[in-house]
Backbone as a ProteinNet text record, in pm:
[ID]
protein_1_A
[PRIMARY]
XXXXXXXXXXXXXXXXXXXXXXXXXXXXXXXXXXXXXXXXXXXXXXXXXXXXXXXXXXXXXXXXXXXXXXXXXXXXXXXXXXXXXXXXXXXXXXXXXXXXXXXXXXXXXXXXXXXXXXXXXXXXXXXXXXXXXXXXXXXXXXXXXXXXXXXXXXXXXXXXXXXXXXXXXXXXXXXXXXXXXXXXXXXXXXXXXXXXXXXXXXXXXXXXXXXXXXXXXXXXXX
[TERTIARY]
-4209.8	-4167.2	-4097.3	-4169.6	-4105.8	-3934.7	-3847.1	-3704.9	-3690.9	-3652.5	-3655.9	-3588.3	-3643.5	-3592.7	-3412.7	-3374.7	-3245.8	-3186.2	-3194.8	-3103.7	-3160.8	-3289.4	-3321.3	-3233.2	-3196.7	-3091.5	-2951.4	-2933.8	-2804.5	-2756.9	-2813	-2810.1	-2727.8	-2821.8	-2758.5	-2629.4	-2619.2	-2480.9	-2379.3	-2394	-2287	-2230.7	-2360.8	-2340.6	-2263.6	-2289.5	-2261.5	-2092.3	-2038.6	-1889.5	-1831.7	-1906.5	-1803.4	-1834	-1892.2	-1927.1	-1798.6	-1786.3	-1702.1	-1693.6	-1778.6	-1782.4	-1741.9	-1607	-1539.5	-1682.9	-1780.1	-1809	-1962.5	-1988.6	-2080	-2010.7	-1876.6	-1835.3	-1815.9	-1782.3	-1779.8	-1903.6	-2005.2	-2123	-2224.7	-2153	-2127.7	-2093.3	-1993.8	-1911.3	-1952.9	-2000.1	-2088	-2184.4	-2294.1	-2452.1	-2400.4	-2297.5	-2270.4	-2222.1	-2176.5	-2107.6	-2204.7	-2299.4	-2372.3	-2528.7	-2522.6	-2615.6	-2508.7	-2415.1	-2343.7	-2401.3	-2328.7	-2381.8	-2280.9	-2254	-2143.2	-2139.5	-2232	-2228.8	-2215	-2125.1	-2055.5	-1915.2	-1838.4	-1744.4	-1675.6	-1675.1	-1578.4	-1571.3	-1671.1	-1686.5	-1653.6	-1611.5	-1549.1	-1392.5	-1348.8	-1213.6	-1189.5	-1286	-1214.3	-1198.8	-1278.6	-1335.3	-1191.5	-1111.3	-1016.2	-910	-861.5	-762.2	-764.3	-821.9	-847.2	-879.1	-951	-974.5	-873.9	-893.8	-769.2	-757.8	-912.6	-933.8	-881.1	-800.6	-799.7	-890.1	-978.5	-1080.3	-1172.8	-1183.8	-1315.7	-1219.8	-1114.9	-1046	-1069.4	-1056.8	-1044.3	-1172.1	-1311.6	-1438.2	-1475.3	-1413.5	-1427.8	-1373.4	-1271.3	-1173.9	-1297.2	-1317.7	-1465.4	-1564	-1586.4	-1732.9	-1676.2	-1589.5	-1528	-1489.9	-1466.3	-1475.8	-1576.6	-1718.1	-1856.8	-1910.1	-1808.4	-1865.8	-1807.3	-1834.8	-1779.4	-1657.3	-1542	-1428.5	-1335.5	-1418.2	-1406.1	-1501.2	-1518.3	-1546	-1473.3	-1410.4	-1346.1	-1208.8	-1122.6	-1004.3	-970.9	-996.6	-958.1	-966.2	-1062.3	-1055.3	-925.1	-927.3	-808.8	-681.3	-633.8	-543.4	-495.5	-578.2	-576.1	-534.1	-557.6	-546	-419	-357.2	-219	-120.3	-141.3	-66	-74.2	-187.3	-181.6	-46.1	-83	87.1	12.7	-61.1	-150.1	-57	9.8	45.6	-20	-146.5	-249.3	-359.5	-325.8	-418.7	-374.2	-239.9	-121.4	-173.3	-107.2	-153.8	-249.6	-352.4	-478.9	-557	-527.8	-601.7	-479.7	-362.1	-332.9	-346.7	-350.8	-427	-573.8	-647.4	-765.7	-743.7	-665.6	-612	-596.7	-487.1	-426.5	-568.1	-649.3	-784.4	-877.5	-875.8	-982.6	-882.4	-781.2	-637.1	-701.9	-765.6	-732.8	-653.4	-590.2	-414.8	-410.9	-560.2	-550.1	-503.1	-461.7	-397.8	-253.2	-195.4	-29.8	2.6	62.5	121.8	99.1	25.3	46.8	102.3	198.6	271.2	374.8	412.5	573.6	668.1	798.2	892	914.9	890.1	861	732.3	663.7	618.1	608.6	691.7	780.2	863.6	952.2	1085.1	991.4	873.4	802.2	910.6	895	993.3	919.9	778.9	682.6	681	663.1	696.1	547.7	408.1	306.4	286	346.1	269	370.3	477.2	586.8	548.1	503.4	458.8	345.4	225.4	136.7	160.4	216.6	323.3	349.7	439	501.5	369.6	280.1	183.6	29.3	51.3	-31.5	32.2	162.8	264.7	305.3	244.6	286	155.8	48.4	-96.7	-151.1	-92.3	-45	-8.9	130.3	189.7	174.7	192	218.5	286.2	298	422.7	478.7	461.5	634.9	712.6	649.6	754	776.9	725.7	735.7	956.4	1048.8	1194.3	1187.5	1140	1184.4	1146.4	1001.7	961.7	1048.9	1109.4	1197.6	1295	1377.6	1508.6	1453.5	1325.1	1347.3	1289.5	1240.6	1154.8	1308.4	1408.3	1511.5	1626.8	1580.2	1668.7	1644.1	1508.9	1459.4	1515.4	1610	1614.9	1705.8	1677.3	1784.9	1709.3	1601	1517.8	1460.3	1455.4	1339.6	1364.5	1255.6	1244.4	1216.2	1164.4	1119.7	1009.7	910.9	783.8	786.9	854.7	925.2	1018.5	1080.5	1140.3	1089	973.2	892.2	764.2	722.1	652.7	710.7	874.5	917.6	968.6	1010	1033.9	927.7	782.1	642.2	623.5	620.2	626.7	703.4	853.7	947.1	880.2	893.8	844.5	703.8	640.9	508	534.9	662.7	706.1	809.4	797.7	861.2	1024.1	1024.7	1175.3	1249.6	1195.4	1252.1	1328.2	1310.5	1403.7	1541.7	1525.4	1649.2	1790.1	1807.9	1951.1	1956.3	1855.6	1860.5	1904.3	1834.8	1866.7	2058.3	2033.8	2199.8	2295.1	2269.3	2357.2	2358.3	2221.4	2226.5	2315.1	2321.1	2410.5	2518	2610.6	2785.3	2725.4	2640.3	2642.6	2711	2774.4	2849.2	2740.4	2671.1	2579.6	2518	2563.7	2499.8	2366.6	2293.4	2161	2089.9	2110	2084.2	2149.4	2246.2	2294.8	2187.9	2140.6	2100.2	1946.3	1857.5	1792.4	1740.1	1848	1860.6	1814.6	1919.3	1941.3	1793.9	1715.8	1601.4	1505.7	1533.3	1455.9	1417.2	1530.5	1516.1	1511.9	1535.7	1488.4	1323.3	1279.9	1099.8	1072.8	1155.2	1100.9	1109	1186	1262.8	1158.8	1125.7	1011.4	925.1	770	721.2	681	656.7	599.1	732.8	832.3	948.5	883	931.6	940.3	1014.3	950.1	1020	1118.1	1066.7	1164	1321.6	1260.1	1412.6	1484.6	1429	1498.5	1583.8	1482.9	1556.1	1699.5	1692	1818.3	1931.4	1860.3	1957.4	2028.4	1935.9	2026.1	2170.2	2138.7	2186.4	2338.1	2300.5	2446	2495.5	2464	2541.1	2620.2	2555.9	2629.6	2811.5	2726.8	2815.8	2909.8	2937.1	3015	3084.5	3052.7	3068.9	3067.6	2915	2906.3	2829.2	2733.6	2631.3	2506.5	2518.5	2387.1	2370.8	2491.1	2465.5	2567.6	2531.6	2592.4	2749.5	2863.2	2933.8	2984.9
-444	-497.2	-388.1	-365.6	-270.6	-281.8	-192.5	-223.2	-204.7	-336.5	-285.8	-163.7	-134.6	-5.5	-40.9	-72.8	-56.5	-28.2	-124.9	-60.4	26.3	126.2	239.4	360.1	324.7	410.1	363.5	279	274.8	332.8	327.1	399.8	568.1	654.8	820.4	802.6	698.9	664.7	623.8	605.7	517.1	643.2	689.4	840.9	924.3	951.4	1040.8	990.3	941.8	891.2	961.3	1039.6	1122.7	1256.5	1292.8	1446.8	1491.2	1657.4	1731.6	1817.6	1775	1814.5	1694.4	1675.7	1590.9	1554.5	1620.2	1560.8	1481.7	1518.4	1439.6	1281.3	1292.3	1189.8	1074.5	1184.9	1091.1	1056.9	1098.7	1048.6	926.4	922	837.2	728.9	711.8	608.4	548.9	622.8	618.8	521.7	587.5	480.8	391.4	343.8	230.5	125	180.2	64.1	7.1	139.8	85.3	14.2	1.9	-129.5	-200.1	-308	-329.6	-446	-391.2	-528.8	-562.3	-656.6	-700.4	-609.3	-591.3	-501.9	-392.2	-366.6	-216.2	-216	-343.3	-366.2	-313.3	-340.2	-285.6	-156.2	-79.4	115.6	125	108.6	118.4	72.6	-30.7	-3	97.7	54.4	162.3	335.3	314	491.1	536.2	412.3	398.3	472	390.2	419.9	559.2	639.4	767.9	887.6	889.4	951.4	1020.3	1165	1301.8	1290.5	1287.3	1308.8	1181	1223.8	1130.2	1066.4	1159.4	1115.8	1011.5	1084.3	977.7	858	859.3	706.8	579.9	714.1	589.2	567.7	647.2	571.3	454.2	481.3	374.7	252.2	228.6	147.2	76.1	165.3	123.4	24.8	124	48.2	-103.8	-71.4	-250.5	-334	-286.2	-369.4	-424	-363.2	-412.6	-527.8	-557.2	-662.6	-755.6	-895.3	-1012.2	-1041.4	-1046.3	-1092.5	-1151.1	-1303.8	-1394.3	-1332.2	-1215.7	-1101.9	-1002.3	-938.4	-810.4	-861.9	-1009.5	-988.7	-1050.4	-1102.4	-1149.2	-1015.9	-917.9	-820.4	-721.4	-681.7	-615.5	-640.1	-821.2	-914.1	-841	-846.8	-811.1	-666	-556.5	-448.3	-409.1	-488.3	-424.8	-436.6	-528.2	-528.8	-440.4	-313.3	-245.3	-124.4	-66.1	48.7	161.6	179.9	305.4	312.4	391.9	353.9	372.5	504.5	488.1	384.6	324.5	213.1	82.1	11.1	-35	7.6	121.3	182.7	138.8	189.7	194.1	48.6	-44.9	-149	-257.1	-207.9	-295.8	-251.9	-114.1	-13.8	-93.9	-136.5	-212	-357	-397.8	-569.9	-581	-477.4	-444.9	-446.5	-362.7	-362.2	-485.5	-548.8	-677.2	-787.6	-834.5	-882.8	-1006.3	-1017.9	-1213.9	-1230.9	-1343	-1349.8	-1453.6	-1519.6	-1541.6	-1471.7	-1345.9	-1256.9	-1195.6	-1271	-1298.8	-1282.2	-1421.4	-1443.5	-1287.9	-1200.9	-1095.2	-990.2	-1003.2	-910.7	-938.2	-930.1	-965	-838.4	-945.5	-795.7	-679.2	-728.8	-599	-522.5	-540.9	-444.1	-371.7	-491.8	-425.1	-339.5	-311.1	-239.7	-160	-122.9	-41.8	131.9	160.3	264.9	363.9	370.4	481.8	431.5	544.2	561.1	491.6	581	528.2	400	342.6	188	117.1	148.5	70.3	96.2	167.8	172.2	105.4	79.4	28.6	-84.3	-126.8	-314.3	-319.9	-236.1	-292.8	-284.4	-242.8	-204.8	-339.6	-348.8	-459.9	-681.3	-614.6	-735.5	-815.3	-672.8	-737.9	-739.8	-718.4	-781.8	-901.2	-946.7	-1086.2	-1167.8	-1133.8	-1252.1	-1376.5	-1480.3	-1661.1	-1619.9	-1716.6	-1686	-1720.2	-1872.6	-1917.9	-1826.5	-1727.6	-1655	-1517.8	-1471.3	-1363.5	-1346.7	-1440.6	-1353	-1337.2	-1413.9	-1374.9	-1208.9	-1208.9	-1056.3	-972.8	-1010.2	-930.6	-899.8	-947.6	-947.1	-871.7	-911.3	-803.6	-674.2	-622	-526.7	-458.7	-502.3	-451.9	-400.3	-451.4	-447.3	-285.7	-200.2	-80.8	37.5	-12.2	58.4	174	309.5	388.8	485.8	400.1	428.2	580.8	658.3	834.7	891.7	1011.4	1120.7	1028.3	1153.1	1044.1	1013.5	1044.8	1020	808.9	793	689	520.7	657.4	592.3	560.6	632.7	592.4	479.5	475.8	376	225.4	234	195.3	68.2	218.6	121.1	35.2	157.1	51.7	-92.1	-73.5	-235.5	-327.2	-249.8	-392.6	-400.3	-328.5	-311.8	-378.6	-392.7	-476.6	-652.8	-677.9	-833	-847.5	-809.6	-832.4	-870.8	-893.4	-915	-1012.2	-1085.1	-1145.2	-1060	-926.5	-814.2	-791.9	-828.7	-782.4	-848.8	-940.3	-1016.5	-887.7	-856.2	-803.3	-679.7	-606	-452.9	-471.2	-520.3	-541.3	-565.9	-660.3	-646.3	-498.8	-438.4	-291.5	-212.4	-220.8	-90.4	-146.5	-228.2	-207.7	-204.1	-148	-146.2	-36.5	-10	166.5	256.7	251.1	365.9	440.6	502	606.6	631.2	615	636.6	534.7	386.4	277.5	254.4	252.4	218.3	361.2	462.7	545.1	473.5	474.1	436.5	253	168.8	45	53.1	194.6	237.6	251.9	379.3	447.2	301.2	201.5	114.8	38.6	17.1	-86.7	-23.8	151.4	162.1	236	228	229.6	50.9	-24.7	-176.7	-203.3	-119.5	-145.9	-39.3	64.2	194.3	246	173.8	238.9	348.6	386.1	556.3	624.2	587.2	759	793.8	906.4	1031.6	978.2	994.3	922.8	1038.5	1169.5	1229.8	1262.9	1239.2	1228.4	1106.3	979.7	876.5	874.6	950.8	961.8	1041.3	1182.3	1264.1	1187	1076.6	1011.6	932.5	897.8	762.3	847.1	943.4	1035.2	1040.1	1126.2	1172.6	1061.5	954.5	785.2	734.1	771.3	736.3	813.3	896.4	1065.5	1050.1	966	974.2	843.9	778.9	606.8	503.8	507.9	435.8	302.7	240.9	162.6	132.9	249.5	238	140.2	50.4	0	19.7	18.2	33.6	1.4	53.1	-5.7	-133.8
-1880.1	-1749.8	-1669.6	-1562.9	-1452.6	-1427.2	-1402.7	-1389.9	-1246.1	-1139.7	-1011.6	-985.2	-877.6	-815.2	-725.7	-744.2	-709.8	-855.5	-923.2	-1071	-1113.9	-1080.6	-1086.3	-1024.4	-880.5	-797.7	-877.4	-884.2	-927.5	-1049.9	-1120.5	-1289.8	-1251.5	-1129.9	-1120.3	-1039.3	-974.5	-868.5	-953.4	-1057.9	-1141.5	-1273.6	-1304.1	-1381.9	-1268.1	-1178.1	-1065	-1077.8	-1046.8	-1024.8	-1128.9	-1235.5	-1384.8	-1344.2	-1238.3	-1219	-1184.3	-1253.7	-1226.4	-1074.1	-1002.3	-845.2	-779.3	-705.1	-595.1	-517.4	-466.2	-347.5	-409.8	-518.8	-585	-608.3	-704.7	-695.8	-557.9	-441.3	-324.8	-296.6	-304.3	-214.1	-334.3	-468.2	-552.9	-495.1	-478.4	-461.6	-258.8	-211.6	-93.9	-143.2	-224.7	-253.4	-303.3	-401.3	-391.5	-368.5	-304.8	-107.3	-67.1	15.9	90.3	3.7	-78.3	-159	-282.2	-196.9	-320.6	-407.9	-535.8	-665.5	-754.2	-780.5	-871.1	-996.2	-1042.4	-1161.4	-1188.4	-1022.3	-1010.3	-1016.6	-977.4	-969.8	-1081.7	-1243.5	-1279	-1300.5	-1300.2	-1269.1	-1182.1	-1047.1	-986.3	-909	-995.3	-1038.8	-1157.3	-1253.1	-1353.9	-1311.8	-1247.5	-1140.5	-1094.5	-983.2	-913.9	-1003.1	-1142.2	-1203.5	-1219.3	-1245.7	-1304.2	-1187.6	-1077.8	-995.8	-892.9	-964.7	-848.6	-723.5	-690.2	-546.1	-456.3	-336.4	-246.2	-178.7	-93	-37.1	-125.8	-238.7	-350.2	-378.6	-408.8	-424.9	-296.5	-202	-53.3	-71.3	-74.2	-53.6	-160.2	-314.5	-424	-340.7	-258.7	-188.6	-90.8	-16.2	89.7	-38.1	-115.9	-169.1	-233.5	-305.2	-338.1	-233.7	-109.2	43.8	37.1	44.1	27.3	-66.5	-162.1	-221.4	-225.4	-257.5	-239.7	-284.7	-193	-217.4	-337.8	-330	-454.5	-583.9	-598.2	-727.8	-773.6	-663.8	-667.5	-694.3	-601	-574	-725.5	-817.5	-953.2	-1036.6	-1013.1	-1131.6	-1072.7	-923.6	-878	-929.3	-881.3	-941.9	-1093.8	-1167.6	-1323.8	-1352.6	-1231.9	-1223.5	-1189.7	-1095.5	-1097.7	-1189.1	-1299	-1407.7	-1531.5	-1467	-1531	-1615.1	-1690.5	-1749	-1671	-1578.2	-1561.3	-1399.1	-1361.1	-1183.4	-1121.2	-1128.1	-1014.8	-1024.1	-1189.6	-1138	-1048.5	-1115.1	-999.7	-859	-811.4	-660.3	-623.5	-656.4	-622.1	-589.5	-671.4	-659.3	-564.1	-538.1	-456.8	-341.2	-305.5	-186.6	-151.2	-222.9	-242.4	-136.3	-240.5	-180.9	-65.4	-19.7	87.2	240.9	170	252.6	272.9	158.5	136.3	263	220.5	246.4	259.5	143.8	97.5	97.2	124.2	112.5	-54.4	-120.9	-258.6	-324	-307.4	-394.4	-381.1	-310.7	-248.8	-363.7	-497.3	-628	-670.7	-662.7	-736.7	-709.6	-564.8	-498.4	-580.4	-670.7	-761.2	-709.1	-733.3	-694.3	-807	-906.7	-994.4	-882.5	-864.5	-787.3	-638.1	-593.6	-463.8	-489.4	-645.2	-689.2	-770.5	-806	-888.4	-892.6	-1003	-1013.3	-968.8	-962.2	-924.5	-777.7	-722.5	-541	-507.7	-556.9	-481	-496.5	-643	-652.4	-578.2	-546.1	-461	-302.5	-308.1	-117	-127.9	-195.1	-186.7	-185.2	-286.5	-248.7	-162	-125.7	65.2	128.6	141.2	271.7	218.6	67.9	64.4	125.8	87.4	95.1	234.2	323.3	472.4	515.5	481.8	450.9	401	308	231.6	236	278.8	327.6	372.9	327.7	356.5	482.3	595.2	734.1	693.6	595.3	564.7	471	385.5	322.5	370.7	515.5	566.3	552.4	590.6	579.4	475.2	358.3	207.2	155.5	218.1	213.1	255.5	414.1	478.2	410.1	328.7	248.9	156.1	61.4	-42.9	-25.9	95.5	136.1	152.2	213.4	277.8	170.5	93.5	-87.1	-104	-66.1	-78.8	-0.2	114	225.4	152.7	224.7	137.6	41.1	-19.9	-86.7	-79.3	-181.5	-135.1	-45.7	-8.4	108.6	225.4	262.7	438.6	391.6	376.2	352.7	272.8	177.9	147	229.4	335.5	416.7	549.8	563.7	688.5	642.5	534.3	450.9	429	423.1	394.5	541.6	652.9	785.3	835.3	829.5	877.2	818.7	691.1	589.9	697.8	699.5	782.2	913.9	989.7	1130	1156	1062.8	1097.4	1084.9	967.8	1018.7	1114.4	1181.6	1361.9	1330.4	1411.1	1439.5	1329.5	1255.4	1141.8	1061.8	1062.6	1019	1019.9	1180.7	1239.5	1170.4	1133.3	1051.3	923.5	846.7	736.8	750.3	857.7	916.3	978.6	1038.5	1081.5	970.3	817	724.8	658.1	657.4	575.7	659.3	840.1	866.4	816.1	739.2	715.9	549.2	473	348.4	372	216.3	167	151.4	175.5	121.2	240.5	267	421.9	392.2	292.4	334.5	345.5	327.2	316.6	460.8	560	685.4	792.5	716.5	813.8	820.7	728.9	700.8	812.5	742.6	867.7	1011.7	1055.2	1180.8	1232.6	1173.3	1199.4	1180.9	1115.5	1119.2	1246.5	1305.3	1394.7	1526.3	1514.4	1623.6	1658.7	1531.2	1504.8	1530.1	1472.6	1588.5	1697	1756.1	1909.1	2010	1930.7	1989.5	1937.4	1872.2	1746.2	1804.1	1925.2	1999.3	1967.2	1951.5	1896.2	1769.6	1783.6	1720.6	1554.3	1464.2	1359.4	1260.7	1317.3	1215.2	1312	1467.9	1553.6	1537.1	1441.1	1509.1	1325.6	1266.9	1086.9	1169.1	1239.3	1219.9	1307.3	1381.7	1535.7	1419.5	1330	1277.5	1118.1	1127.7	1007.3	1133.2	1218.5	1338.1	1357.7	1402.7	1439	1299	1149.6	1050.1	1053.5	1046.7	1066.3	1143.9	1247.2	1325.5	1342.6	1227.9	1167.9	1288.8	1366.3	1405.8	1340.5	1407.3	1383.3	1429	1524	1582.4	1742.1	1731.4	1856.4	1956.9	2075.2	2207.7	2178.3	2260.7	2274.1	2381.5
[MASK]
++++++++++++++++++++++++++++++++++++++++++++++++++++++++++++++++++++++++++++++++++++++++++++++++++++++++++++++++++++++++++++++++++++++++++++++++++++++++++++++++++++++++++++++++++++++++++++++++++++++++++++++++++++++++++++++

């Protein structure tokens, strides 16, 4: 019996994803996007967990876009409970894209508080993707639990998350500027005024909000 010709193509696309050349792997993970089949799905999470390259991760990300939702978002689900963090990352980077919101319950705050930076930004950025409306302040509060948190790179990941649930923020940002911790009140600061102006300048509004600590204010008018 003849083997159709698609699981004929698919067989070198699926080998192809272990090549030691990046751009083989990407154009891998290309052919099988664009003809997707369920029976790629888990090589390409498993691809996800393991894969250096940025670019080839984001297209694995594309090609699991391509296939049916109610397939992908249960094996993803299963994926972030992985001990692996780029597999964590990666597949809620995934979610984040699909953004069934069936896959909310698996935003846990263990993985909003993930001790690894990428799988914790990927929470925040899948989480305000996710989100129920009715539990959008609850998000707000524990998103805000982070503030303070890393470099900038961290802390600008960190403001976008809040800044994309609107003004429901604002009570939470206003308790962080009188916390003790100057990088947690600077941090607040730079927050709300990336909600108040998302066109500023974010590494002027990090040093505006550093000088206003500095000079023990709070950031607001007198």
């Amino acid at each position: 019996m003849a083997m159709p010709k698609q699981d004929m193509d698919a067989f070198p696309a699926l080998q192809a994803l272990e090549a030691g050349d990046s751009s083989v792997r990407l154009r891998a993970a290309l052919a099988l996007g664009a003809s997707p089949d369920p029976r790629f799905i888990d090589k390409l999470i498993e691809r996800c967990a393991i894969e250096p390259e940025f670019s080839v991760r984001d297209m694995l990300t594309w090609a699991l876009t391509r296939h049916p939702a109610s397939m992908t978002v249960p094996a993803l689900v299963e994926e972030v409970r992985s001990e692996h963090a780029q597999a964590r990352s990666q597949a809620l980077h995934t979610l984040s894209k699909i953004g069934d919101r069936l896959a909310w319950p698996a935003i846990t705050r263990a993985l909003l508080g993930d001790a690894d930076d990428e799988v914790a930004r990927s929470a925040w950025r899948a989480a305000v993707v996710l989100v129920p409306d009715g539990e959008v302040p609850e998000l707000a509060a524990v998103l805000s639990a982070q503030l303070g948190r890393g470099g900038r790179e961290m802390w600008l990941s960190l403001s976008r998350a809040l800044v994309a649930l609107g003004e429901v923020i604002v009570p939470a940002l206003r308790a962080a500027m009188t916390d003790p911790d100057p990088r947690v009140r600077a941090h607040a600061i730079d927050t709300e005024k990336l909600l108040r102006d998302p066109d500023a300048g974010v590494a002027f509004a990090i040093e505006e909000a550093k000088r206003v600590v500095a000079l023990g204010g709070t950031g607001e008018e007198e």
